[in-house]
PAVEXZA-776812 format. One record per residue (C-alpha): residue in three letters; z negated, y negated, x. Coordinates in steps of 0.02 Angstrom, whole numbers, plus 50000, padded with zeros to 5 digits. Each point is the difference from the previous one (the first is absolute). Example, Ala and Ser with C-alpha at 12.3 -4.5 7.8 and 13.67 -1.06 7.14 Angstrom:
ALA496105022550615 SER500334982850069 
***
This chain:
UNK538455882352454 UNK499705011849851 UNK500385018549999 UNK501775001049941 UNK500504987350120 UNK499145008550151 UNK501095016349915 UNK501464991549995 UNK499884995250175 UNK499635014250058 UNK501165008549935 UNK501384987150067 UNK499455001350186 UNK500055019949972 UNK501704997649933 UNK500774988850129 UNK499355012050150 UNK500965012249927 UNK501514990850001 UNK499874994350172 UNK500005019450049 UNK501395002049896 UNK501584999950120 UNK501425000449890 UNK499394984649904 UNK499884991150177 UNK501855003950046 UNK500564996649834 UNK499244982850012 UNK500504995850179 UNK501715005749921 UNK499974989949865 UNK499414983250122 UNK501325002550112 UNK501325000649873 UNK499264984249878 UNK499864990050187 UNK501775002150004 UNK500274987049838 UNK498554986950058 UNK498785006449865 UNK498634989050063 UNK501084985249961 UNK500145003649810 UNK498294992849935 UNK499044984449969 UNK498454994749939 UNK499794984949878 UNK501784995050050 UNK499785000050173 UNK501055014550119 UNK498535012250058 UNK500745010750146 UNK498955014149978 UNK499945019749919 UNK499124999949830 UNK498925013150081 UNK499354988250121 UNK499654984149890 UNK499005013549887 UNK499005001950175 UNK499774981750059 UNK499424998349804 UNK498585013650033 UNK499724994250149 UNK499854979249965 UNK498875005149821 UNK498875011050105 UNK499624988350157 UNK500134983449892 UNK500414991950164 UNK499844979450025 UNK501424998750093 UNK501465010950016 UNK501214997250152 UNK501865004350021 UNK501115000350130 UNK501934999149918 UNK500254988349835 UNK501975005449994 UNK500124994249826 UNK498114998749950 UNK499965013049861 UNK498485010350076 UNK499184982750042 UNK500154997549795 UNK499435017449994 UNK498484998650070 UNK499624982449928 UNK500095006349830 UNK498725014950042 UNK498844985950083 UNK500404987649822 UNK499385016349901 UNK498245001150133 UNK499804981749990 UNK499884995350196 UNK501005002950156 UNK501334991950109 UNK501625007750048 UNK500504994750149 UNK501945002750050 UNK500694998250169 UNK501835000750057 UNK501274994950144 UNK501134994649878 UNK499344994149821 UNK501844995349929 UNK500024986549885 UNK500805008349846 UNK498415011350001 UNK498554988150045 UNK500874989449856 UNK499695015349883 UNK498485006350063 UNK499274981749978 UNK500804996849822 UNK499165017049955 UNK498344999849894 UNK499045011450127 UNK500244988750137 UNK498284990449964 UNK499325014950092 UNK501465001550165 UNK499964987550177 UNK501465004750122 UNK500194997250165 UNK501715000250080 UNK499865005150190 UNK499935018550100 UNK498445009049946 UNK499615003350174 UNK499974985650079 UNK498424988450031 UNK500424986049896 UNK500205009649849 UNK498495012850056 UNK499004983150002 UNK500614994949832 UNK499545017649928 UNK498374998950063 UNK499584985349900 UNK500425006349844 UNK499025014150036 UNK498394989350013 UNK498825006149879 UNK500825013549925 UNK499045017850015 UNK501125010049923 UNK501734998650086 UNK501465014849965 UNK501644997050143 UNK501765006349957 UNK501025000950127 UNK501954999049958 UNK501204990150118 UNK500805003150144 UNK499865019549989 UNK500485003450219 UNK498635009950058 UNK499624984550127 UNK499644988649876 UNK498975011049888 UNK498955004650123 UNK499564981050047 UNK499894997549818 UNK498735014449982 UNK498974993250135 UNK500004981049962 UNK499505004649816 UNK498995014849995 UNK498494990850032 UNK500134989049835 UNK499905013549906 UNK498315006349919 UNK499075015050014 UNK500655012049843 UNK501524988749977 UNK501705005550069 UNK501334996750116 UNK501565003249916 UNK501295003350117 UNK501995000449894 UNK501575010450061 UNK499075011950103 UNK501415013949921 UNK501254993150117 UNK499345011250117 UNK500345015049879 UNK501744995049963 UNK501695004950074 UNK500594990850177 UNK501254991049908 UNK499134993249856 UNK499724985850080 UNK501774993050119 UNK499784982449952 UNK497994998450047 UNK499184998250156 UNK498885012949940 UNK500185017449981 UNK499195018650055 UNK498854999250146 UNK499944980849966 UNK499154994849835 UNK498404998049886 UNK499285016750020 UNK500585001850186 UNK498744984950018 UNK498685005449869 UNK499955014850116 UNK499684990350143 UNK498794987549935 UNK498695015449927 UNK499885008250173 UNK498924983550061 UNK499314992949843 UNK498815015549879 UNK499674985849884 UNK501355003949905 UNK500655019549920 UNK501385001949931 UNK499755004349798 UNK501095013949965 UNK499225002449816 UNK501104986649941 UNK501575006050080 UNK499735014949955 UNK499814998149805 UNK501424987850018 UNK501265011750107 UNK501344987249964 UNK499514984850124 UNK500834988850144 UNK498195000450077 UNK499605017250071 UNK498604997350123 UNK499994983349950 UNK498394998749866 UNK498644995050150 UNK498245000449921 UNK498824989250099 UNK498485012050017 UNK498914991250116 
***
């Protein structure tokens, strides 16, 4: 790295500690999540054509993330419509290697139709099953033959049950400096009723069982650097950097 870009570095990481003192920029951006929830903002992107259910802010992180480990095989629990499947296929067609490996309950068939008509899908398998059952755990396994770098997302059922068995089942795939990404932690942050049509909610969610799952298992810490230069993100406490 030459001397302007250690600088400019630097200087960011200066900048962004700052900002995560700052309080008013915190409220105003828990203010501002609350109220964009409130007309589905995840729902209003895609990525080559394909509906990505994410915040910006956080596909800017996987991106950092997935350049940075180069994994061989990223795993993800939830396909919904497969846009972050296409997502990370197209980072892994720009590394030249990797598998993407997508598992869900319910793959519908209007998706898997699109998702396999799609260019990136040379790079995508899918298994349809529950990620936490043996079957499927066996099946995962086998893809994971051979593969030393290995990054897990972790975005399906989001009850703090099934996360946790999720966390468990998987953590041990992934590779040391890679990360367990765990999605919708925030709906521990929101308001009680954010949520009256889920089974999921506050006490009961993704960061309820991140929280669990860290106070037996110090391989993982939770990366606050990139939630904090991101403020806006649906994965507080979710960024799990495999440290050992």
């Amino acid at each position: 790295m030459n001397d302007y870009m250690e600088k400019f570095h630097k200087k960011n990481k200066r900048i962004v500690n700052e900002m995560q003192g700052d309080n008013e920029i915190k409220f105003k951006t828990f203010e501002w999540f609350s109220h964009a929830n409130k007309f589905e903002y995840s729902y209003h992107f895609s990525w080559l054509g394909i509906p990505i259910i994410q915040y910006p802010q956080d596909i800017i992180a996987m991106q950092e993330i997935i350049w940075d480990v180069k994994p061989d095989l990223i795993i993800e629990t939830g396909i919904a419509h497969g846009g972050s499947l296409i997502f990370y296929a197209s980072m892994l067609e720009m590394l030249g290697h990797g598998r993407v490996l997508g598992i869900d309950v319910d793959i519908r068939e209007h998706n898997r139709k699109a998702i396999e008509a799609h260019p990136m899908f040379k790079w995508i398998d899918m298994i349809e099953g529950s990620s936490v059952s043996d079957e499927i755990l066996s099946q995962v396994k086998k893809h994971a033959e051979g593969k030393h770098r290995i990054l897990v997302v972790l975005d399906s059922n989001h009850t703090h049950e099934h996360v946790l068995k999720e966390l468990k089942l998987y953590a041990s795939f992934v590779s040391k400096d890679s990360y367990l990404v765990v999605f919708d932690t925030v709906v521990e942050d929101m308001p009680e009723d954010m949520f009256p049509d889920r089974p999921w909610g506050k006490g009961n969610n993704p960061k309820t069982a991140v929280w669990e799952f860290l106070k037996s298992n110090d391989n993982f810490v939770v990366d606050k650097d990139i939630e904090n230069k991101l403020l806006i993100t649906v994965a507080p406490d979710g960024y799990l950097k495999r440290v050992k």
